[in-house]
Structure formats: C-alpha cells, structure tokens
N, C-alpha and C positions, 0 to 999 in steps of 0.2 A: 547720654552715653551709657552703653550697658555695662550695667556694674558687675556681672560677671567676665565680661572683656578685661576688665580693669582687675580683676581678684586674679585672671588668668595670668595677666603679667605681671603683677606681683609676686607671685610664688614662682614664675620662674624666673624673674629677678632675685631674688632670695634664694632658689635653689642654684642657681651660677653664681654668685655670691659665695654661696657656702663652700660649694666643689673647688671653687677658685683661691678661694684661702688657705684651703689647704695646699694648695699646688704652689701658693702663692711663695708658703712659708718653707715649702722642699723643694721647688723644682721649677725657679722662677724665670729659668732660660729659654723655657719654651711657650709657655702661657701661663699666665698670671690669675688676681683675681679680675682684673676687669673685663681678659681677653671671655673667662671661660660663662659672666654673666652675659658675656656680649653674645657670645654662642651660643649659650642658652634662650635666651632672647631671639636669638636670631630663628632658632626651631618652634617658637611659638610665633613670629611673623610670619614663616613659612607656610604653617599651617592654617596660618587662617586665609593667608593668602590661596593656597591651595583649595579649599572651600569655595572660593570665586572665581578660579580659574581653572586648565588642568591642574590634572594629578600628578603630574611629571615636575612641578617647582621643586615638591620638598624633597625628591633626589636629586636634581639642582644643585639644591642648597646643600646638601651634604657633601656632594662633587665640590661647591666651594670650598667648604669649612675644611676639606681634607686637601686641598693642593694649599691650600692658606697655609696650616701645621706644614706640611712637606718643606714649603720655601721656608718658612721662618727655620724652620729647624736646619737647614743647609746652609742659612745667614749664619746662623750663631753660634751650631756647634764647632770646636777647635778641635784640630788634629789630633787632639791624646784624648777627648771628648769618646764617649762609645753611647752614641744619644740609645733612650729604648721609647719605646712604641705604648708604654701605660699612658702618660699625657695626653696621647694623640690618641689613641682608644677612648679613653674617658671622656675629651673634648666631644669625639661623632658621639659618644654617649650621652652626654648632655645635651646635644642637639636633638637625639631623638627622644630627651626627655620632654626639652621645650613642646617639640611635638607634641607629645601624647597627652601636654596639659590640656591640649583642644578638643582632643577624642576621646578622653579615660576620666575616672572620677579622679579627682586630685588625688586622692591617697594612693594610686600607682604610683604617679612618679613622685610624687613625695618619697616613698617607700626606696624606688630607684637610686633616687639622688641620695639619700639620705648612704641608703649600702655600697655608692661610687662614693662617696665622703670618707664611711669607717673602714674601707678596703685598702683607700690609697696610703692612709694613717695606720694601716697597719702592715707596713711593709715591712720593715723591723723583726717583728715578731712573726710573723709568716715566714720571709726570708730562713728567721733563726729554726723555728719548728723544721722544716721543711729538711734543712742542713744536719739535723738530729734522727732522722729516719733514716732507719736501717733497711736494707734488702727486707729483712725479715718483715718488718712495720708497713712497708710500701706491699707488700705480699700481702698483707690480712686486709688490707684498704682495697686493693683490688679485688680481692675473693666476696669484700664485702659489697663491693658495686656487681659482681657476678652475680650475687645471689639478690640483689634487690632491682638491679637497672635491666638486667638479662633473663634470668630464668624466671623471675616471678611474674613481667606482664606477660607472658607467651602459657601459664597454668591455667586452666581452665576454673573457671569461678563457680564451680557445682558442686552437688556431693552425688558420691560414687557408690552407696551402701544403703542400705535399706532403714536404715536409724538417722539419713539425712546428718550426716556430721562429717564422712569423711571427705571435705573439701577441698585439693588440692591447694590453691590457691589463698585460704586461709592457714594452711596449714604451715605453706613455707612463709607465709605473712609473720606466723610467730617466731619460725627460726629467725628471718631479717631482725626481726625486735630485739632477738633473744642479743644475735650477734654483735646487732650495732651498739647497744648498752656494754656489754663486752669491750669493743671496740675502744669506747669512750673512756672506758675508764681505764684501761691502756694506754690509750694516748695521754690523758693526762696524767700519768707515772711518767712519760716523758716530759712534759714539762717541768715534774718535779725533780727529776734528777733519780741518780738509781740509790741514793743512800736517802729515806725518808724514817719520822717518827714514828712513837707507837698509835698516837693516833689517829693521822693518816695511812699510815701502814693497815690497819686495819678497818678505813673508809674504803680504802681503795681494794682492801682481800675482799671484803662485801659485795661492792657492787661488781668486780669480777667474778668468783665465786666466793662464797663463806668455803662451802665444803673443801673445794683445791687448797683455802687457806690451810683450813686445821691440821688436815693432812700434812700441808706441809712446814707449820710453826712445830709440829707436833716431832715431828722426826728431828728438827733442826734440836731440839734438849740433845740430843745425844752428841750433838757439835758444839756443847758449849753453850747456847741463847740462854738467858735468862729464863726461869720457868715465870716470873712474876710478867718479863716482856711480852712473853708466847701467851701467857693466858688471856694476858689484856687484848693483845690483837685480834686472837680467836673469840675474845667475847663480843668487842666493836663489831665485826666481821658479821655476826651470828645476829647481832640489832640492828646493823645496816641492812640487812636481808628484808626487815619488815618497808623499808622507805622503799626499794626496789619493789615489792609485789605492790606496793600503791600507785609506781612509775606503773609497772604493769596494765593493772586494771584501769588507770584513767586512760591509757593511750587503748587499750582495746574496747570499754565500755565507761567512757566518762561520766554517764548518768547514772551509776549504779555506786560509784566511787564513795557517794557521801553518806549510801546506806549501809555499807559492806565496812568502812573504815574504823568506826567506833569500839568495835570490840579489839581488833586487830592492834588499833593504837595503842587500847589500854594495856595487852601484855607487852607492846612495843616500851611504855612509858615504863613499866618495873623490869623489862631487861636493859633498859636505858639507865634505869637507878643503878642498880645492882652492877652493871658497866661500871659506870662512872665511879662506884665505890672499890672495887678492884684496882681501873685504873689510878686511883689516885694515892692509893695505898702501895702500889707498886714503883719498883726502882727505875728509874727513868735510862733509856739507853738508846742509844739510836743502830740501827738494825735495816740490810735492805730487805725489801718484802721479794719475795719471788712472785712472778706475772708470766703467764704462761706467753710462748715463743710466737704464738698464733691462736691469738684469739680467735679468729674467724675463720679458725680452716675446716674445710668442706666435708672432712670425715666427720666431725664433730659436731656439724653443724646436721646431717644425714643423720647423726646417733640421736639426736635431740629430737629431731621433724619425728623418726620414727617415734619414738618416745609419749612426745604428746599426741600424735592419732592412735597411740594407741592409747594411752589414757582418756580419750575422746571418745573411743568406741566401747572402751570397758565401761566407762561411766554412764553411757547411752544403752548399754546390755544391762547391768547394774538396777537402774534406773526401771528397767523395762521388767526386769525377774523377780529384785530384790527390793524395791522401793529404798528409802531414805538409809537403812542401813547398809546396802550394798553398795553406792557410794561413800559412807564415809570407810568402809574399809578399800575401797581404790584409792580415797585420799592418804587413808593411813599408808599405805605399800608405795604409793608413788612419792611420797614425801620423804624415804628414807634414803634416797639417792639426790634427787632433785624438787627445788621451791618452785620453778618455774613452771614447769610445765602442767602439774598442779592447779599452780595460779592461774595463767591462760586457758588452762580449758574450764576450769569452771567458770570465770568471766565471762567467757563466752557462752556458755550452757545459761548461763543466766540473764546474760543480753538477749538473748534469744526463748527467753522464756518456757524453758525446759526445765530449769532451777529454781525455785523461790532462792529470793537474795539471803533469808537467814540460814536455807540450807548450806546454801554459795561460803558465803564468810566460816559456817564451822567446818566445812571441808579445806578449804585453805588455812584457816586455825591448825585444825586435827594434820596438814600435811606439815604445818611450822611445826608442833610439837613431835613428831617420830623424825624428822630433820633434824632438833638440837637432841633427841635419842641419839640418834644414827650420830653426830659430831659426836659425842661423850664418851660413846663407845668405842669409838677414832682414837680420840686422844687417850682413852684408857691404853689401847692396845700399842700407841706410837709414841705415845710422850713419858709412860709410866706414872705409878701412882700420885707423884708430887703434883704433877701438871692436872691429872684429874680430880685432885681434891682441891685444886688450886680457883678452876673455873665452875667446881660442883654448886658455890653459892648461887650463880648466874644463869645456870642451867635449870639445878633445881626451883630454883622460887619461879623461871618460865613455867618449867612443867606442870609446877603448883598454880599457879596465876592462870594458866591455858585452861587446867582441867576444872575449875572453879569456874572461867567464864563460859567454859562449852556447858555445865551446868543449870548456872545461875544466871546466866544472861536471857534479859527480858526479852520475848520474841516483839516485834515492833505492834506500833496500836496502828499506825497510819501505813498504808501502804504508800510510798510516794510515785509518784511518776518515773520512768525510767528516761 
C-alpha cells in the first residue's frame, strides 16, 4: 500500500476533525465533528477517484455534499431558527480541501483548514469589531483597498526620469505601506476603547504618527493634560518611531535590515532608557489619545506619494552633483516634517545599490535626529516652557547619542550579502 495514500488520508481525517470540532461545539445542528471529517474524507476519495476516471466526479461530489447540507438543514431547522450559510460554505470548503490533499503539497490545505478552523472560532470578535466601525473607519478600509487592490496593479512598474528612480508603481507601493501601518494602528485604538493609558496612548501616537501626536499632546496643556502625562506620551511616540522605520526597511529590503539596524537600535535603546525614566517618574492618569478621522484618505495619501518621489529624485540629483554630503543634507530637510518617507527611499536606494548601507543608516539616523529637532520645537511653541524642559532629558541625550554615533560609529569590516 502507498504510504503516501495513506499520509494523504490521514491529514485529511485530522483536518475534518479539526474543522468539525469546532462546529461540533457552536453549531451542532447542522454538522458536526464527524459529519465535517466525513466531508473531508469524502474530497480526498473524490480525488483520487477522479484521477482514474472523469473529471466530472469531484463536481459530482460537491453537487452531493451541497444538497446533503440543504436537506439536513430543512430537517432541523425550527421555525424561529434563521439557519446561515457559514457551516454549509465551510463543509464545500473542506471538501475542496480534501481535494487538494491529492494535487497540492500538504502545507496548502493544511494552511486552508487550519484558517476555516480560526475564522469560524472567531466569530465573536469579528461579529464585535465589525459592529464598532463607524462610517468614518469603514471609509479609510475602503480608500485603503482603493489604493492597493485598484490603482496600484494598473501603474506602470518602470521609471520615467533619467536618474531611473521615478517609478510609478513603487512609488504608490510606499504610500499602501505607509497607509496600511496607519490603518493598523487605528484599528487597534478601536479595539481598545477610546479612553486608553499613557503607555499605549503613546504606542499607538507612534506607530500613527509621532509628529500628529506632539502636536497634539502639546496644545491639549492649555486644556488642562497633565504636562508629566503629555511628556510621557510624546516621548513613547517619538521611540516608537524607531520600531516603525525597522517595520519599514524589513518589508521594503529585508536583507539589508540586519545591517542598517545596529546603530539605529542603539539610539533606539537610550531613548527607550530615558522614556522609561520619565515615564515612570510621572503621574499616572488616564487620557484619550486623539487618532486622526482617516487615516487613509487619499489627499493625504497624494501628499505623501509626492513627498517621497520627491525625496527620491533629490537624493538621486544629490548623489549625482553632490556625493555623500548632499544626501545627508536631503535627509536632514526631509526629516524635519516626515520619518517615513526618508526611510523608504533610502531603503530602497540601497536595495538597489545606489547607496552603500552605512551611508543608508546615517541618512535615516541624520532624518531621526532634525525629526526629534522639529518635535522639540513643536512642543516649545505649543505646550510652553514646562512641557519642553519637561521632555528636553529625552530629546536631548537622542540628539547627544545620534551625534556621537554618526561620529563614532565603526564603518563595517565585512560587507554582507544583501
């Protein structure tokens, strides 16, 4: 007997099993666990049957498995009953999983069953999310499928410029990035609730924006906030920034990520000290964070796209006039509004080998430090003195820490592979 026949029905006995127990233990009136191993089961006879016959069984056998559900489900449900159609989607689902153990490396429907198991288990908290989005929240989810599902595979995947960098199609590649990390951390402000701590309040001003935060912890002193609360969040805010540009550069150039991080980290790890000492020194109070109405609306997302082609093409002129110092003065100027865009395009100037990586890292270094400039100068002018001598420990020993390692920092002995 072929022990891969025999490995093949075992996994999908095991994967109907699995699916089936869950169903077993929410929603036992329609199929069970033995109905949904039996189904499963039934898509891997199918198939192999199908291999030695026509093509036409394993629609057959789906034509059964679905009039099967229809009748059971007419027998059983009662009159105040409102049966729905997830069991009965799931069940053809697992039948075409059984299927595909025969044609697919197992780790498909592995993968398959496993995400029909944690989907049907999380009806609950789906359900709930879902009943907690507002017009407004449903608005940025769509703008966000606009700009990733619609307008970006129809851009053209070239460059349009003589410096080879103004790429369409990467370029709105960055704004989806930018937005959907936006996005994320949106949403999960909804799941926390609108009244959240100082120390989420200022995970979550971070990986939105740092700068939107300061701005606006910074104006809120004159409403009363706490200046010890506003400082703390704006300083979270401002250390969160650096785990976002490492989100960044691994999803744009993950092979360049372990050579770029090390310096990065280390002013990461003393505005992480210097955080933690603030915060813990401060009065604890609980405060909502403001989160911008739409994160992913389309003006915004156009102010940004332009934003980094143009710090793409200045860095590429730069580069081409100025060598190594007329880059770090684009990094310096584009860092004093926005981290991002900064980040991504040097990543990418150095995926692509237009950048040596040490140049790469002190140009995103050099745009972090005129970034917590730019924030210091914010909260001088928005929150008044209290607030800025309040955050000035955490700022300053960055500033001190950044300019020491754009200094002092060893240029590497090994080049590694990208």
């Amino acid at each position: 007997m072929d022990a891969e026949i025999i490995l093949q029905f075992a996994v999908s006995l095991g994967l109907g099993l699995l699916v089936g127990f869950q169903r077993e233990w929410t929603a036992p009136h329609v199929a069970g666990i033995r109905t949904f191993a039996f189904v499963t089961l039934f898509g891997t006879v199918s198939a192999h049957l199908a291999t030695q016959v026509e093509g036409w069984y394993l629609t057959a056998g789906l034509l059964v498995v679905g009039s099967m559900l229809a009748v059971g489900t007419f027998m059983q449900v009662d009159d105040d009953d409102e049966p729905g159609l997830t069991t009965h989607t799931a069940a053809l689902l697992m039948y075409s999983v059984g299927a595909m153990i025969v044609y697919f490396p197992l780790e498909l429907p592995m993968l398959l069953a496993g995400s029909v198991a944690v989907l049907l288990y999380w009806k609950g908290p789906l359900h709930k999310f879902v009943g907690r989005m507002s017009s407004t929240d449903f608005r940025a989810v769509m703008q966000l499928v606009l700009l990733a599902l619609v307008i970006l595979p129809v851009l053209p995947d070239r460059a349009f410029d003589p410096y080879g960098v103004l790429n369409p199609y990467r370029i709105w590649l960055m704004v989806v990035l930018i937005c959907g990390i936006s996005l994320g951390g949106y949403i999960a402000s909804k799941f926390l609730g609108d009244r959240v701590g100082t120390l989420v309040g200022g995970i979550l001003g971070g990986v939105i924006s740092s700068t939107a935060t300061t701005v606006s912890y910074s104006r809120r002193i004159r409403h009363g906030t706490p200046v010890s609360h506003a400082a703390s969040v704006i300083a979270i805010a401002s250390t969160i920034v650096f785990a976002r540009v490492f989100v960044e550069v691994a999803l744009v150039t993950p092979g360049i990520l372990w050579q770029m991080a090390p310096p990065l980290a280390t002013l990461m790890a003393v505005m992480a000290g210097a955080t933690a000492l603030l915060f813990f020194t401060s009065r604890r109070v609980q405060a909502p964070i403001e989160i911008e109405d739409d994160p992913s609306e389309l003006r915004a997302a156009l102010v940004f796209g332009l934003l980094y082609a143009a710090i793409l093409f200045a860095v590429a002129v730069a580069k081409d006039h100025f060598g190594s110092r007329g880059l770090y003065v684009v990094a310096g100027l584009s860092g004093l509004t926005d981290m991002d865009a900064i980040t991504l395009s040097t990543a990418r100037f150095v995926a692509d080998g237009q950048v040596d990586v040490d140049i790469g890292w002190r140009m995103i270094l050099l745009g972090a430090l005129s970034n917590i400039v730019c924030k210091h100068v914010i909260v001088g002018l928005l929150g008044g003195w209290r607030l800025f001598l309040r955050v000035a420990p955490v700022f300053v020993a960055a500033i001190i820490a950044g300019a020491l390692i754009l200094l002092l920092w060893p240029p590497p002995l090994i080049e590694l592979p990208r």
